[in-house]
C-alpha positions, -999 to 999 in steps of 0.1 A, spaced: 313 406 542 318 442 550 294 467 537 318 488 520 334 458 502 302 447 492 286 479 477 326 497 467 307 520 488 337 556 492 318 574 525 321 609 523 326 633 554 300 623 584 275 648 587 261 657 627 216 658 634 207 675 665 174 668 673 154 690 693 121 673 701 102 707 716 74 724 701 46 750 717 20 726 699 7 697 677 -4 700 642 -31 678 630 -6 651 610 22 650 629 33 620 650 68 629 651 93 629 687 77 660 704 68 670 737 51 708 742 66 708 779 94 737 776 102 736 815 126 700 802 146 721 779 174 731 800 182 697 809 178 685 772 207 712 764 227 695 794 225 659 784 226 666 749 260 684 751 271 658 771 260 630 746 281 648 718 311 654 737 314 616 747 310 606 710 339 594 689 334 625 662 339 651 694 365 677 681 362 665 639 353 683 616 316 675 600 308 685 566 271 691 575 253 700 604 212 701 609 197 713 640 160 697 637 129 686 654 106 694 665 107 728 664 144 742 677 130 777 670 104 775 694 129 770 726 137 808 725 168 827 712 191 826 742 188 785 742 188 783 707 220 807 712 233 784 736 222 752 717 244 761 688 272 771 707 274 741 724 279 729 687 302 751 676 320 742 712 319 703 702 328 701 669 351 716 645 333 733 620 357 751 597 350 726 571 311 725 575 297 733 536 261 734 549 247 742 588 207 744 589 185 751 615 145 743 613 125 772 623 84 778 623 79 811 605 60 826 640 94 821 658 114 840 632 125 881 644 158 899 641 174 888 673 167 852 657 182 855 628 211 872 639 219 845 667 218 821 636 240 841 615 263 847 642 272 810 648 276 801 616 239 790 605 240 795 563 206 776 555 174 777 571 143 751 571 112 763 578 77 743 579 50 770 560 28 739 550 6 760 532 0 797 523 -35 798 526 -46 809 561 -82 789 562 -58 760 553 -33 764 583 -61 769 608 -74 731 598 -37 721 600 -32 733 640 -5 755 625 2 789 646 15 813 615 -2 833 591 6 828 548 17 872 558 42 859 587 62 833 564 67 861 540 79 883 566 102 855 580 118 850 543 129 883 544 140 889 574 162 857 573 176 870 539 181 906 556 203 893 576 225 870 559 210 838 549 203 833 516 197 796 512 159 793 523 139 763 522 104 760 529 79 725 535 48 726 515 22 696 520 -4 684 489 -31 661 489 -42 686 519 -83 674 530 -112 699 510 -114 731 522 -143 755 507 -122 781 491 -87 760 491 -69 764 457 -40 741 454 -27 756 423 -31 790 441 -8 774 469 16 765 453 16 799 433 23 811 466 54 793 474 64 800 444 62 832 450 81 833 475 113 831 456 133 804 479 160 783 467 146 747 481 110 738 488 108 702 503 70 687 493 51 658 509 18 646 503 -1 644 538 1 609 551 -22 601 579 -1 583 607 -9 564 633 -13 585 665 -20 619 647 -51 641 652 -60 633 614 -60 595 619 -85 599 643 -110 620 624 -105 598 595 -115 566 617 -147 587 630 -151 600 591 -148 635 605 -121 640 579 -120 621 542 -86 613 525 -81 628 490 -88 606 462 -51 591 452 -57 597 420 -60 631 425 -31 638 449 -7 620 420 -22 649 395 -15 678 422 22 663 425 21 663 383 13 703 388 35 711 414 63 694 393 55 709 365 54 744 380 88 744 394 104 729 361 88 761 345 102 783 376 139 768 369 140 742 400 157 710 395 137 678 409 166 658 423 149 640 448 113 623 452 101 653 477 124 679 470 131 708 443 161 732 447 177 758 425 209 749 409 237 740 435 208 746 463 200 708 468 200 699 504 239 691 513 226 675 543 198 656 539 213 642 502 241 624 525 210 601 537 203 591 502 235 585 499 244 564 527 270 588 540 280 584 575 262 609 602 261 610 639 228 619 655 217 634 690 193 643 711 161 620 717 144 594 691 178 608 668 201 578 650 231 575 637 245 554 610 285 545 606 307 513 591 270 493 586 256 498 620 224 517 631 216 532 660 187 549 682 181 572 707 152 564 733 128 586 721 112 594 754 126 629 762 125 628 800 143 590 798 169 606 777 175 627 804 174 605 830 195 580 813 221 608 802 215 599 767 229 568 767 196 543 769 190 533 726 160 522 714 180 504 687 215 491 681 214 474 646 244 459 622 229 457 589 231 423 573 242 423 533 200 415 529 192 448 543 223 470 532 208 456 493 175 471 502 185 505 516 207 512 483 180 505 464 154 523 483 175 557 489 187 553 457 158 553 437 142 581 459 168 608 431 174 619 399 208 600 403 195 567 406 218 537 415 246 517 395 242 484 398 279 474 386 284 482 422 264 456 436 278 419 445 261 386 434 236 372 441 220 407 446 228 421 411 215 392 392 184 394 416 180 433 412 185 429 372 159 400 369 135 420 388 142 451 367 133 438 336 98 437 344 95 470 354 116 486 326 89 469 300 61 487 318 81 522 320 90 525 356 124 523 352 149 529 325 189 532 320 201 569 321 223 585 297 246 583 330 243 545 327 226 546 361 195 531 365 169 556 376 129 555 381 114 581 353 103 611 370 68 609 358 65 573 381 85 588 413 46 593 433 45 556 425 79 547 436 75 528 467 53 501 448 84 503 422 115 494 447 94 469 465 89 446 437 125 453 426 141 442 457 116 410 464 
């Protein structure tokens, strides 16, 4: 059965990921697509360009564009300029509601800024972390807390004005580290989105390592939940709306881009280790950055049609991630009776409930628990 007659799911507008997997260094947690060898980027721009303009949404019209990474700030302005005017070049983007660029606060000057301005860019991304300096130098990031704030304005100086900044929790002991005085700080900062993850320790990152040589000890769960309790209390206070698991935004702020994920909108991804997800099917760039070039983007990594099985689980699991929640009238048997039998349980022990809305949503005070919730819910 289709996907869209099985779900009554209406797409909405296809949004476009560029990935650009570059940045001048590794921080301590990351194991993301990245390489640090700029001397690639100029055939990246080549094969990239030539990935979008063979693709089937060449010349439409997106309704959101995100140039991420990596670190696309970090390539330098002129091939950032000629990055995102390869973009503009590509697609139509006279309808585009949202266009954001990731940058790292170090990258950020005038001559930046204006090239984003200038081709369109109306929201910016950047990856602070933390505004403690101590902090950052344990994290292997390359800014100061001062050179964030001097980013944020000169971003809003020259035009932007929807700003959102990365803040990670549950950050290792540090003599001197306040966590309520960090997030004071962002707060501080008067942005309109602040995206927050506690710090996972994957595979392959720095981190892992020290914490398998116990050079490094993981924060207590217990206390990580109560420092994502004060964070979320903080921006309720400060007038942000918690929409999404991670994410707090000022009214009509939330992330246009990033909400059409949770949504299972359609969205066409390039550049390597990006995918793309359209009419049920799934697919991966290699993530390799030197066989993407060799292979002129066209090697995946995956190429996936999602069975009814996993299409149940993905609505479930992106849905519950927001405030909106899920409605499961829109769910065909068996899964609804499955998802409703399973539900029961957890509504008796409060992590999840009906909203006013009808829509069945996990109460925000059980979201840092959330992934234990869906799993049960969709067994």
């Amino acid at each position: 059965m289709p996907e869209n007659q099985m779900f009554h799911v209406e797409h909405s507008p296809f949004g476009v990921y560029v990935h650009v997997p570059f940045c001048l260094s590794k921080c301590g947690y990351c194991d993301f697509c990245r390489v640090t060898d700029l001397s690639l980027v100029n055939d990246y721009v080549r094969v990239v360009e030539d990935e979008m303009m063979g693709s089937s949404v060449a010349g439409l019209k997106p309704r959101s564009v995100y140039v991420g990474g990596g670190t696309p700030s970090c390539i330098g302005v002129g091939r950032v300029d000629k990055l995102l005017g390869v973009v503009g070049r590509v697609f139509d983007l006279s309808e585009v509601v949202e266009f954001t660029v990731e940058c790292n606060p170090e990258d950020v000057d005038g001559g930046l800024a204006e090239t984003l301005v200038t081709h369109g860019v109306n929201r910016v991304s950047m990856g602070a972390q933390s505004l403690n300096d101590e902090m950052l130098k344990m994290l292997g990031r390359r800014h100061s807390s001062a050179k964030v704030r001097e980013a944020v304005r000169t971003l809003k100086s020259a035009g932007i004005g929807n700003l959102s900044v990365d803040c990670i929790f549950g950050l290792p002991a540090l003599e001197g580290f306040d966590t309520e005085a960090d997030f004071d700080e962002f707060l501080s900062l008067g942005v309109e989105h602040l995206s927050a993850y506690a710090l996972s320790y994957e595979e392959g990152s720095r981190f892992s390592k020290m914490v398998r040589e116990g050079r490094l000890v993981p924060l207590d769960d217990d206390i990580v939940a109560g420092q994502y309790a004060v964070l979320t209390a903080k921006m309720k206070e400060a007038g942000y709306g918690h929409y999404e698991i991670s994410n707090y935004a000022k009214r009509g702020r939330e992330a246009v881009h990033n909400s059409s994920y949770w949504e299972r909108a359609p969205y066409y991804g390039f550049g390597p280790g990006a995918s793309s997800f359209y009419v049920g099917i799934r697919t991966t760039n290699v993530m390799d950055v030197r066989r993407y070039v060799e292979t002129d983007g066209r090697e995946k990594s995956l190429v996936e049609e999602l069975s009814e099985e996993q299409v149940f689980e993905e609505v479930v699991m992106l849905g519950l991630r927001t405030a909106r929640g899920i409605d499961v009238s829109e769910f065909a048997e068996p899964y609804r009776s499955r998802f409703l039998k399973n539900a029961e349980r957890e509504i008796e022990n409060g992590n999840l409930k009906v909203a006013e809305s009808g829509r069945m949503v996990i109460p925000e005070e059980r979201w840092f628990v959330a992934d234990g919730v869906i799993d049960r819910l969709v067994l």
